[in-house]
RODO-2510 file (C-alpha; in nm, 4 decimals, decimal comma):
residues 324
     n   res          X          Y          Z
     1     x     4,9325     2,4505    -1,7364
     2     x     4,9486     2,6611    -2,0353
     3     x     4,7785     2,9442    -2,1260
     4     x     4,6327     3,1380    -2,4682
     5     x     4,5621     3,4627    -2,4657
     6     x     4,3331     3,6062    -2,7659
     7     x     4,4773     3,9246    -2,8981
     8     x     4,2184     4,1575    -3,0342
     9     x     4,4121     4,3682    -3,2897
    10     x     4,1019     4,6746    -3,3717
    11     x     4,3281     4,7691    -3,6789
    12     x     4,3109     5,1111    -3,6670
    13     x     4,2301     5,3276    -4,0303
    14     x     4,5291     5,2906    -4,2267
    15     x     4,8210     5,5727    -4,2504
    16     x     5,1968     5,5384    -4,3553
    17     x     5,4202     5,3054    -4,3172
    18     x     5,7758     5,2385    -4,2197
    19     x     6,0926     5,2782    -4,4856
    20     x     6,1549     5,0105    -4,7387
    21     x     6,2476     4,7076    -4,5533
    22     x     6,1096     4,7666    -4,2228
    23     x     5,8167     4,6185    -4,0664
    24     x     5,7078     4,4952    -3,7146
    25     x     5,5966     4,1786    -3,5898
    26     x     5,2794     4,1228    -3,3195
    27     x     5,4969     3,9585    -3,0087
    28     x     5,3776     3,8059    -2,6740
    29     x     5,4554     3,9765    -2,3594
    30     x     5,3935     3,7227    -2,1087
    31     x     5,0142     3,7404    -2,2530
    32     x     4,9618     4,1135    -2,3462
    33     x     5,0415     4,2390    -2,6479
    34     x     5,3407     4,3923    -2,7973
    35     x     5,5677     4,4517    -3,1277
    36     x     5,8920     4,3670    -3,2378
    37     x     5,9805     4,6549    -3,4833
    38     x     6,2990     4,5868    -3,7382
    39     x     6,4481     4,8550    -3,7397
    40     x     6,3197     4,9878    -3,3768
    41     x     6,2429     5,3395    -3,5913
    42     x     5,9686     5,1562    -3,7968
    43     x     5,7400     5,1449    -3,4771
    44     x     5,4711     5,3983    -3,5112
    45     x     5,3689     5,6551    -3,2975
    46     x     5,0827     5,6728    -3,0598
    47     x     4,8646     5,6111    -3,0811
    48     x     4,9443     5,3015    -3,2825
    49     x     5,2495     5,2440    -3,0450
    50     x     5,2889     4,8923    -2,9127
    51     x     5,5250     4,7739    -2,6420
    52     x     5,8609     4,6273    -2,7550
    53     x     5,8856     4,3244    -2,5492
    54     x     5,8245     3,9355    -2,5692
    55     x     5,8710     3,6669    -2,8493
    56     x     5,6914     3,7348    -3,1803
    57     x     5,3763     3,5011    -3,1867
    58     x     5,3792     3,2488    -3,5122
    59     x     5,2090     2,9576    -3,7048
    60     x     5,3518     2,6162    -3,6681
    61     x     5,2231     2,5573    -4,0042
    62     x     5,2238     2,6379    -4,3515
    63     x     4,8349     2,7564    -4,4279
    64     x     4,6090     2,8867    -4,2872
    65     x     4,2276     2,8813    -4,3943
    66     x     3,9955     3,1418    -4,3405
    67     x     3,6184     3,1210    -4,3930
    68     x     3,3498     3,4095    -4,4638
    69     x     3,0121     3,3709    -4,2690
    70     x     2,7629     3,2708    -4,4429
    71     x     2,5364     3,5286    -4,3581
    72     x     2,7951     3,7971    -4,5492
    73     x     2,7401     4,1501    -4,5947
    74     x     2,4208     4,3105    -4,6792
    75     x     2,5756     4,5994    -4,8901
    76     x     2,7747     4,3332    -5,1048
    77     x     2,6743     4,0242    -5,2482
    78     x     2,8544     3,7105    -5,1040
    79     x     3,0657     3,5905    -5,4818
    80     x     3,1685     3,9506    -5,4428
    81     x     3,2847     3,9012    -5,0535
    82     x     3,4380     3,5526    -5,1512
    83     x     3,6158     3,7419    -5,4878
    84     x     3,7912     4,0385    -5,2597
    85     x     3,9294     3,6986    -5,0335
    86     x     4,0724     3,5349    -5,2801
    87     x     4,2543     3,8441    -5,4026
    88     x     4,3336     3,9536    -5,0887
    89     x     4,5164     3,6009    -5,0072
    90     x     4,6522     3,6041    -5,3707
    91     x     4,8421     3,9817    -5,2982
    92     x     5,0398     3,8140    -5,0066
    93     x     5,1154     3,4776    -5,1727
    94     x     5,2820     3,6853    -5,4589
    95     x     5,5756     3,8077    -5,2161
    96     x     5,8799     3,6596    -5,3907
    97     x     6,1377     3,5762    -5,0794
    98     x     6,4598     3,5213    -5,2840
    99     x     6,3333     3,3676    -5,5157
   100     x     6,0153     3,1077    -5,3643
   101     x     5,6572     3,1878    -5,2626
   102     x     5,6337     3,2433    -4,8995
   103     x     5,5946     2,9667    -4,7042
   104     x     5,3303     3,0899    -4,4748
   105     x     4,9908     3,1849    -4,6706
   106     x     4,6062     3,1329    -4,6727
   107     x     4,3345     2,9685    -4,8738
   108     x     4,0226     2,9542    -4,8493
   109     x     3,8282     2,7283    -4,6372
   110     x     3,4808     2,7696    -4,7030
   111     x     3,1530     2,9790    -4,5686
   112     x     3,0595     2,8638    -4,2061
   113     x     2,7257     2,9128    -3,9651
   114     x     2,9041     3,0387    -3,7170
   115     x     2,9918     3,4277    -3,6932
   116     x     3,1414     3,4314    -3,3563
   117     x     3,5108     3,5519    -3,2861
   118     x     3,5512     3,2391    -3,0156
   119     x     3,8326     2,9934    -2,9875
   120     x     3,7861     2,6410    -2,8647
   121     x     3,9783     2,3949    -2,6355
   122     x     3,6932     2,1097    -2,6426
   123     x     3,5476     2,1722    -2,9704
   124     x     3,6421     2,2121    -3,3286
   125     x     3,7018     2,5927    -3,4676
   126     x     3,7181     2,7970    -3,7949
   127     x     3,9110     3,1482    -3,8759
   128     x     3,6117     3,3395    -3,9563
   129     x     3,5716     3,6645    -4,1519
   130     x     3,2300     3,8204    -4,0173
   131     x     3,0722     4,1329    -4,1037
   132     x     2,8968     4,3087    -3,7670
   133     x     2,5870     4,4645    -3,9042
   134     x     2,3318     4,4938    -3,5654
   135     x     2,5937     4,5427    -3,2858
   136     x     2,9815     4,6746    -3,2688
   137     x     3,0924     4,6201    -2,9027
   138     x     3,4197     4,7845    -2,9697
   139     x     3,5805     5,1339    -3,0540
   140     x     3,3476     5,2742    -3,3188
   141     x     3,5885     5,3868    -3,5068
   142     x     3,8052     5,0613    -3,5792
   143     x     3,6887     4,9136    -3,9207
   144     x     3,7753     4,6107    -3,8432
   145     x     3,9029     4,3837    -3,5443
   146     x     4,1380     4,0799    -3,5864
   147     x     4,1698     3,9097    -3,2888
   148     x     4,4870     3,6116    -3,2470
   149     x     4,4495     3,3212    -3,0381
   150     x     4,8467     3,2114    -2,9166
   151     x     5,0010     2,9837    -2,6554
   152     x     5,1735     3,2071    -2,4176
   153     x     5,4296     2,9769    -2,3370
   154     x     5,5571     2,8592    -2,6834
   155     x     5,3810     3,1876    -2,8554
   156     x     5,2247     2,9373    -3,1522
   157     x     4,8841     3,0930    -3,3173
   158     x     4,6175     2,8424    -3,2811
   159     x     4,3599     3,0574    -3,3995
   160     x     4,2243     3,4139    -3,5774
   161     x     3,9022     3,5840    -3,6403
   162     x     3,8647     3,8917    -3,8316
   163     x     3,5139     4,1026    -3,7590
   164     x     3,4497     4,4139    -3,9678
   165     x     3,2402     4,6729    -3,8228
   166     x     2,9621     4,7459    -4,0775
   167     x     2,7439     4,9464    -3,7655
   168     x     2,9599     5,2826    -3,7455
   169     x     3,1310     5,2179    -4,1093
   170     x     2,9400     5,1469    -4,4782
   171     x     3,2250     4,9120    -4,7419
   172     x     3,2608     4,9252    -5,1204
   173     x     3,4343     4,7684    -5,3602
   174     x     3,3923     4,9518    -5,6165
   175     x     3,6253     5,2771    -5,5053
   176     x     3,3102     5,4867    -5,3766
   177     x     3,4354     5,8416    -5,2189
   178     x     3,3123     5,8395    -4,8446
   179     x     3,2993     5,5169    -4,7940
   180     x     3,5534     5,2339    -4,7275
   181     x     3,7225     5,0357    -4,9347
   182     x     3,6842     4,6694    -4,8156
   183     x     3,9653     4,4647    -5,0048
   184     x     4,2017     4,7140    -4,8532
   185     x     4,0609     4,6519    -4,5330
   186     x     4,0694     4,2663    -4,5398
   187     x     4,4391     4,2641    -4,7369
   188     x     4,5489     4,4414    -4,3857
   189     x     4,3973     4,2388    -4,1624
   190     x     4,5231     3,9465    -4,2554
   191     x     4,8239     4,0704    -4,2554
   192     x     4,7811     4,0216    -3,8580
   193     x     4,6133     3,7055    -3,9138
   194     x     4,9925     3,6248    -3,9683
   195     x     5,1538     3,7556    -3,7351
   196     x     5,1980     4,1552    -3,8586
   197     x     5,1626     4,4152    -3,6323
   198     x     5,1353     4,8063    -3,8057
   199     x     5,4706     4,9496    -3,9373
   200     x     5,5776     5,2945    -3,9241
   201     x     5,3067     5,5178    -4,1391
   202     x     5,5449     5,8147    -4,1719
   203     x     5,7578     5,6923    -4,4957
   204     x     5,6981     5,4667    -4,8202
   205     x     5,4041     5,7393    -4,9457
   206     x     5,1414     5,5797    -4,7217
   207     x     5,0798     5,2929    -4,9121
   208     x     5,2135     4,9941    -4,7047
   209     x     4,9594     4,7823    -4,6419
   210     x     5,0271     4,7269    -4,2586
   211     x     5,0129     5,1334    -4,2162
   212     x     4,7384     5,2062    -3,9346
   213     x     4,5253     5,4435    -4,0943
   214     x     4,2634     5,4644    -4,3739
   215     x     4,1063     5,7196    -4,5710
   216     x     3,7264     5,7148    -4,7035
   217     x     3,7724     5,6561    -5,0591
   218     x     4,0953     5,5505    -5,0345
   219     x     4,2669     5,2093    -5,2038
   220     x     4,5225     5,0408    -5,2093
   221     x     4,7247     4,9731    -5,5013
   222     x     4,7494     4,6422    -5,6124
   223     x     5,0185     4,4356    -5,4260
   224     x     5,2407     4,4966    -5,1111
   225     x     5,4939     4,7105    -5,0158
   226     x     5,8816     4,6400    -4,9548
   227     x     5,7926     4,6484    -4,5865
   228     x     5,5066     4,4091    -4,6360
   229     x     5,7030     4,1532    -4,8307
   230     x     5,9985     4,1857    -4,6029
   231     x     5,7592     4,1679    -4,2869
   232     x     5,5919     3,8349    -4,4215
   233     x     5,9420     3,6520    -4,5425
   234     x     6,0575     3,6972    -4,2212
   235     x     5,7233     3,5373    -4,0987
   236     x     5,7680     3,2316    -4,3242
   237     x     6,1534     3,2134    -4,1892
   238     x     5,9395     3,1300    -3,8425
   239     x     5,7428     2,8452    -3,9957
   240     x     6,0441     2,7443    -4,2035
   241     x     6,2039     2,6330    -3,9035
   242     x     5,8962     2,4586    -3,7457
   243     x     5,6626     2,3113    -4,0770
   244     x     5,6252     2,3852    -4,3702
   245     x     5,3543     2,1049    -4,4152
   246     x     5,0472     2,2302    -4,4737
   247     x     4,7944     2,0994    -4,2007
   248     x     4,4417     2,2289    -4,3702
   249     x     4,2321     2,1289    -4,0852
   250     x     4,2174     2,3761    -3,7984
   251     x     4,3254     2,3219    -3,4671
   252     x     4,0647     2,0898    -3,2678
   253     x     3,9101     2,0315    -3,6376
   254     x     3,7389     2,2177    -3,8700
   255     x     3,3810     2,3244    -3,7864
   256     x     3,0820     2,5048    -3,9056
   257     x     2,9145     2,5633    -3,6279
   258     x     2,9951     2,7214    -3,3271
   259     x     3,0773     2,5571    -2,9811
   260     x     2,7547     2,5575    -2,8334
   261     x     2,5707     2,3866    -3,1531
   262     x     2,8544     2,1184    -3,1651
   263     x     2,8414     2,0199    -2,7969
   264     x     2,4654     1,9842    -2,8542
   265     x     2,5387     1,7662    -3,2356
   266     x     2,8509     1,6556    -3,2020
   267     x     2,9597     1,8363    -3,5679
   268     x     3,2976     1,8747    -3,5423
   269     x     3,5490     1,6586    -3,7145
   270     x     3,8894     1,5737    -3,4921
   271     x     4,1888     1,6914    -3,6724
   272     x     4,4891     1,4588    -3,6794
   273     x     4,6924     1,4554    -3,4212
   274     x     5,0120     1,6066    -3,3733
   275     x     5,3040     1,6354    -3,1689
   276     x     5,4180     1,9534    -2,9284
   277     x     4,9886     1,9601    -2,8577
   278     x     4,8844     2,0896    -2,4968
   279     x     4,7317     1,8570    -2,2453
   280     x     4,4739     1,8663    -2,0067
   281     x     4,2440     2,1425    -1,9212
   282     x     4,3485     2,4966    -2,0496
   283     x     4,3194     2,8627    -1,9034
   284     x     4,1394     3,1139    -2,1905
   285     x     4,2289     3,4641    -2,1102
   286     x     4,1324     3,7658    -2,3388
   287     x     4,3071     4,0693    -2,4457
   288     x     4,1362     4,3693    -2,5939
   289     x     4,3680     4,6402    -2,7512
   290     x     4,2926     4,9217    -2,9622
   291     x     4,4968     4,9371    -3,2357
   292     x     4,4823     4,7911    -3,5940
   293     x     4,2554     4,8874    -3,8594
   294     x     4,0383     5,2440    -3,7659
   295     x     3,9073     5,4916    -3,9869
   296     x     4,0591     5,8294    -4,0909
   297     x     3,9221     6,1317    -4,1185
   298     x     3,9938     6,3900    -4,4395
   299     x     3,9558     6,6645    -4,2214
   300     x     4,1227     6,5989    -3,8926
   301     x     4,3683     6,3451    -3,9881
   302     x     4,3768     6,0865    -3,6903
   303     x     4,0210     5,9894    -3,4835
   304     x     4,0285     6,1326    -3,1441
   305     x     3,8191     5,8690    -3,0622
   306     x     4,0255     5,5440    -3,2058
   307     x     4,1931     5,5544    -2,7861
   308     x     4,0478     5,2980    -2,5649
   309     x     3,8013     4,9873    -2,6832
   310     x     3,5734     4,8091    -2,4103
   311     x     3,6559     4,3927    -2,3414
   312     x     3,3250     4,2425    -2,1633
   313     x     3,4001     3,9878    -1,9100
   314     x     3,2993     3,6214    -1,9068
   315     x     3,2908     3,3491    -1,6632
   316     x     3,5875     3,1792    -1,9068
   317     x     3,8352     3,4615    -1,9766
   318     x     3,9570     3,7739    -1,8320
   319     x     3,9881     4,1098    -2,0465
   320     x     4,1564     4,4293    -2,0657
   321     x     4,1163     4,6785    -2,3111
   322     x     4,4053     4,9276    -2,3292
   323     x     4,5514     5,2154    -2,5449
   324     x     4,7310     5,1205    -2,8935
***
């Protein structure tokens, strides 16, 4: 029987990253979470620290496509929300490994009904982008959570959902001070919608995009670091060697709606099938860790809070929340 485990990667506010080069990859420790750091000096310290263990997790295909939620952001209007996606997808699709495009991006796949962060063995699924506004059942000070759907035997993603918390945190994009910038946010967490777990945020000036930490007011600057680029050509090596056809539907099919309103309709369209699938009935089990994308203070530097996030229990998974 094979298993998935969902990672839940709360990236953690933003803060420096490793030296030019050097990045770290989100790994699978039979079913927790962990990072493969190259070098082992670009991990960061806690408490961003991840295990080193396991196989880095991976796509067994080419693209990937994300979809806002149709119900967006109240702060922001929605072509606004859509713009800061495209741009965001656009800064890691202009890596240059020697000399080609990487072969492992996203595109965009549409708004969708459904705003849930769920992953589905018996229905069709999307890799939402949703904005909490009423309730933020995680660390409250995480900005965002990404959380990774993988196969813990072959460590292939199947799935990712990216939730931003707009209950403790208010998002801009237009470079406000005290508030947070939200293309920075999203650029980062789709970095670990690939596969990218935080680099070092001691070196390169801070402005990696896979560094943990993130300042109110603070932006990016356009594009990605050397660490970035290096961190998502070595990412694309990964789905070199499996596909690098680009399957646009996602896994199960692509769907608006979420489970419960497609079991009821039937709204789901069956994607294609494929070889190296998983029969028969699968086991869900879901992993909460604190760690990704968190807010920073000016004052105080790192959030004494941004330690342990809560995972509620369900009659289909099993969750542990635990100390990134």
């Amino acid at each position: 029987m094979r298993i998935l485990v969902a990672l839940a990667a709360l990236l953690a506010a933003f803060a420096l990253a490793g030296s030019a080069g050097a990045y770290c990859r989100s790994s699978n420790c039979a079913g927790d979470e962990g990072a493969r750091c190259f070098p082992e000096s670009t991990r960061p310290k806690p408490p961003y620290a991840l295990e080193d263990c396991g196989t880095p997790i991976y796509w067994a295909k080419s693209c990937i496509g994300l979809s806002l939620h149709d119900s967006g952001y109240s702060k922001l209007p929605f072509p606004a929300l859509r713009g800061a996606l495209h741009t965001a997808m656009a800064t890691w699709r202009s890596i240059d490994c020697d000399g080609f495009p990487p072969s492992l991006y996203a595109y965009d796949a549409g708004a969708v009904e459904c705003g849930a962060a769920e992953y589905n063995q018996d229905a069709g699924n999307a890799n939402v982008i949703t904005f909490r506004e009423e309730v933020w059942a995680h660390d409250p000070a995480a900005l965002a959570l990404t959380t990774v759907t993988f196969d813990v035997e072959s460590s292939e993603i199947y799935d990712a959902d990216i939730e931003v918390n707009a209950v403790d945190h208010v998002f801009t994009l237009a470079g406000l001070p005290d508030l947070y910038d939200f293309q920075s946010t999203l650029t980062h967490e789709i970095g670990h919608v690939f596969g990218l777990s935080h680099s070092s945020y001691e070196d390169d000036g801070g402005m990696a995009v896979m560094k943990p930490e993130l300042l109110p007011g603070e932006q990016l600057p356009p594009g990605v670091s050397a660490d970035d680029a290096v961190g998502l050509c070595a990412v694309s090596e990964a789905v070199g060697a499996v596909s690098r056809v680009c399957l646009p539907s996602a896994r199960h099919g692509m769907a608006s709606q979420c489970r419960a309103d497609q079991l009821a309709g039937c709204s789901f369209r069956e994607a294609e099938p494929r070889g190296g699938g998983a029969g028969g009935l699968l086991l869900l089990v879901s992993v909460l860790f604190a760690r990704g994308l968190t807010r920073r203070r000016r004052e105080c530097g790192p959030s004494p809070s941004s330690g342990r996030g809560r995972a509620r229990r369900s009659d289909a998974s099993t969750s542990l929340a635990e100390k990134g």
